[in-house]
C-alpha positions as CSV (number, residue, x, y, z in Angstrom):
1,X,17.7,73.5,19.2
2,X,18.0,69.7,18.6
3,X,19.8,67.5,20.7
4,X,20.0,64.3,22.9
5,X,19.9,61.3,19.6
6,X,19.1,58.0,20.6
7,X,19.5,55.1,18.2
8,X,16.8,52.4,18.2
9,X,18.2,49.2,19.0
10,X,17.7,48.1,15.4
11,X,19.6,50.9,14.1
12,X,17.1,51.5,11.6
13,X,15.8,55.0,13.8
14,X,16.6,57.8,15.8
15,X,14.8,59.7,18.2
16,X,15.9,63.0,19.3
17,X,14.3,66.4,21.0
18,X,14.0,69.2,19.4
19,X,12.8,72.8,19.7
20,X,11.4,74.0,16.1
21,X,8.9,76.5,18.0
22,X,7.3,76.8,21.5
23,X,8.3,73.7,24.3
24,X,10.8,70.7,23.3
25,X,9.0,67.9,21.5
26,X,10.4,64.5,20.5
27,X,10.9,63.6,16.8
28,X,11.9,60.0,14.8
29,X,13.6,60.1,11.7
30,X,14.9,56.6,10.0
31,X,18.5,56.6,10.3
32,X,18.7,56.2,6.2
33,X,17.3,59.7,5.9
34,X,14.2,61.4,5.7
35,X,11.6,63.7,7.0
36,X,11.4,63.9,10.8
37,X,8.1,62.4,12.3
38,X,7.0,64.4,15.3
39,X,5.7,61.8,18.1
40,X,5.0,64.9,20.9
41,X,2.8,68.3,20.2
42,X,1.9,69.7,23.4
43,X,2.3,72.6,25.8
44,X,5.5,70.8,27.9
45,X,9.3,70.4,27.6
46,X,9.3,66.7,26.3
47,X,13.3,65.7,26.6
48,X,16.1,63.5,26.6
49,X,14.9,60.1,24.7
50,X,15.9,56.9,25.2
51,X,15.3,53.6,23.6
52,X,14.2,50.6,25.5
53,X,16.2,47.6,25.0
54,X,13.5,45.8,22.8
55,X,12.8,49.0,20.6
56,X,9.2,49.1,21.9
57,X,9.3,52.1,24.2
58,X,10.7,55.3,24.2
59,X,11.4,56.9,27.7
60,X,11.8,60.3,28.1
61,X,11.9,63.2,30.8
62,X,9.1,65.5,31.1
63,X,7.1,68.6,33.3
64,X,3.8,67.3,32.5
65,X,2.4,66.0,35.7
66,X,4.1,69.7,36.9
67,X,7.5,68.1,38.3
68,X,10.1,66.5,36.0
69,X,9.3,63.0,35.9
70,X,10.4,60.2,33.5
71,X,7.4,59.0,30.7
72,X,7.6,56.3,28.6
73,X,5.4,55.9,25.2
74,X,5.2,53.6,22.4
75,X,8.3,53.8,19.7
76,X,6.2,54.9,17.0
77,X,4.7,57.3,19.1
78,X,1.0,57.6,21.0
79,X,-0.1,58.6,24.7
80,X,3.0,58.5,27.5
81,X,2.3,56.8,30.5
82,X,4.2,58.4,33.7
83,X,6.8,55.7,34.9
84,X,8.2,57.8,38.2
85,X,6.7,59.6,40.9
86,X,9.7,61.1,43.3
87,X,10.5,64.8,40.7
88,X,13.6,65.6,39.4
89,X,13.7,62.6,37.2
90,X,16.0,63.9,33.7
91,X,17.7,61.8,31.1
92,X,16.2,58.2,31.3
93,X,18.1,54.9,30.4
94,X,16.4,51.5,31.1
95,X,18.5,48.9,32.9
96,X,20.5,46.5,30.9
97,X,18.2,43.6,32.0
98,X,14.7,46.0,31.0
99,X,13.6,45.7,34.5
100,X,14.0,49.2,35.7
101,X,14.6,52.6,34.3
102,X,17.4,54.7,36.0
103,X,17.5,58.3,36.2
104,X,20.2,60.6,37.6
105,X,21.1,64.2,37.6
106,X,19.3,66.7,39.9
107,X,21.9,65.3,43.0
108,X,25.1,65.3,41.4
109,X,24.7,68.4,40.0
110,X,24.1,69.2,43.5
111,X,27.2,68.1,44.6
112,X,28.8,69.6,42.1
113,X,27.4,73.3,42.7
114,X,27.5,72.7,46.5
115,X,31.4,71.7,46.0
116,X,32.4,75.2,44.8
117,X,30.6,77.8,47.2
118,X,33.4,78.0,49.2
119,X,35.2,79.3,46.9
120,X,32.3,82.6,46.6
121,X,32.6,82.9,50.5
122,X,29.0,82.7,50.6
123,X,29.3,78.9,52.7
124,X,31.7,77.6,54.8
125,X,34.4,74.2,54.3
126,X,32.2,73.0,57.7
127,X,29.0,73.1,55.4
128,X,30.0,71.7,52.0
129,X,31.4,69.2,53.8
130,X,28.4,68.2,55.9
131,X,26.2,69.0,52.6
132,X,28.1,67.0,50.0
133,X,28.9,64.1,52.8
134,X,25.1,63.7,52.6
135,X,24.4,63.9,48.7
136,X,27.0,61.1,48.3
137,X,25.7,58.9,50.7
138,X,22.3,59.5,48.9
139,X,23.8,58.7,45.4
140,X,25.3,55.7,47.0
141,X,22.6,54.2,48.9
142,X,19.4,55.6,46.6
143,X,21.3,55.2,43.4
144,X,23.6,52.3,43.9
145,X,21.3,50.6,45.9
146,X,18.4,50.5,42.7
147,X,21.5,50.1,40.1
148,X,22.3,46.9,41.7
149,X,18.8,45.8,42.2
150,X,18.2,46.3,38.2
151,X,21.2,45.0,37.5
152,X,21.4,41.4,40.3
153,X,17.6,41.3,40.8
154,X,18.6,41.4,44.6
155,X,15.5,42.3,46.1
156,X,16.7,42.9,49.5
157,X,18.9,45.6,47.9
158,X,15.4,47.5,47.8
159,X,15.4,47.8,51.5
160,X,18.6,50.3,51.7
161,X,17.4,52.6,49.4
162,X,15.5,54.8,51.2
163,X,18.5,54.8,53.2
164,X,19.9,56.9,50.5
165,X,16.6,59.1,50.4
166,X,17.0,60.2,53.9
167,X,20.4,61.2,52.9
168,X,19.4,63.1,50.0
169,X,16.3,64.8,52.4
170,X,18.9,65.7,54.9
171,X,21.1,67.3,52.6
172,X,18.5,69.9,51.3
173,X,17.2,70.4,54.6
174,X,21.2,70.9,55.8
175,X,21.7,72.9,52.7
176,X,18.5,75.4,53.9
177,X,19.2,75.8,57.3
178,X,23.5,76.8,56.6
179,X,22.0,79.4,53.7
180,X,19.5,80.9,56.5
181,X,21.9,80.7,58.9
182,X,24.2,82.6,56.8
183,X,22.0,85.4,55.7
């Protein structure tokens, strides 16, 4: 399995995941050809690279800390450093100003999955309703709130976000108590 390419900002590499044998580790190979330089080796699933805007870092989700969490190591490889702290961090893409790295995923997927058990008759219109109502506010006020503070530097935008967190807690803890309910 190989996947995910990100072009350095450069052009001149590309750095990808790949699964030759065992977990997913990240690999560089120059973009005029050549053999692949493999910058993880370890017992975790090392995934979804991205370039920082100045070429020097590569940002990347990983398990190894035990939750998914974004990482970010030197472009030519080395020790990763662990950049978040919250879990469920996937598929990492630094902010246009190189402020802040974004991540997203784990919520809307939740929306989406939440969105169509209706339609198994295991959960009612009432619940999705109540369930995805919270995941958008959370994607709103968590994920638009730190969008616009990487993006406008607006640091009072940093007090609504855990506006959005609350959402996203409640939502789970919503989700839970309709699914015990229901069995």
């Amino acid at each position: 399995m190989v996947g995910h390419p990100s072009w350095s900002p450069d052009g001149h590499w590309i750095v990808f995941h790949a699964r030759p044998e065992g977990p997913t580790d990240l690999f560089l190979i120059p973009a005029a050809g050549g053999p692949p330089k493999r910058l993880t080796t370890n017992s975790w699933e090392d995934h979804y690279p991205s370039y920082s805007h100045d070429g020097r870092s590569i940002f990347f989700s990983s398990r190894r800390s035990g939750e998914l969490q974004i990482w970010r190591m030197a472009a030519e490889g080395g020790d990763a450093v662990q950049i978040t702290t919250s879990g469920a961090a996937h598929n990492p893409a630094e902010s246009p100003d190189g402020k802040a790295v974004f991540y997203h995923f784990i919520h809307a997927l939740g929306l989406l999955v939440v969105s169509f058990l209706p339609k198994t008759g295991t959960f009612s219109e009432f619940a999705t309703s109540c369930v995805c109502g919270l995941l958008l506010a959370g994607i709103i006020f968590f994920s638009g709130s730190l969008y616009l503070l990487a993006v406008t530097g607006n640091r009072w935008l940093g007090a609504i976000t855990p506006i959005g967190g609350v959402a996203f807690i409640a939502a789970w803890l919503v989700l839970a108590w309709f699914v015990m309910r229901h069995e």
